[in-house]
C-alpha positions as CSV (number, residue, x, y, z in Angstrom):
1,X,-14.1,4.7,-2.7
2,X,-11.5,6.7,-1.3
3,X,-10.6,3.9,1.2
4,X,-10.0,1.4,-1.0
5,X,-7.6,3.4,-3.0
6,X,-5.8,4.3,0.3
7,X,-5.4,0.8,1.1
8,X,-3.9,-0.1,-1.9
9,X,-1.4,2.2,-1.5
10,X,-0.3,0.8,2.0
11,X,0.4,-2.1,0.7
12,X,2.2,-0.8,-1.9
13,X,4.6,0.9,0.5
14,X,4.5,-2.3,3.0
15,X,5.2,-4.4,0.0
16,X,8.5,-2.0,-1.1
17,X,9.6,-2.0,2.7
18,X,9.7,-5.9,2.8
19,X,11.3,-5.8,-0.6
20,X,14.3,-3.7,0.8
């Protein structure tokens, strides 16, 4: 599923922007 590939890449990006 598309979604669950989107998802994953939110919190991707969410994960980097708490990183910083």
């Amino acid at each position: 599923m598309v979604w669950q590939s989107n998802i994953k890449f939110l919190i991707g990006l969410t994960s980097l922007m708490f990183l910083a």
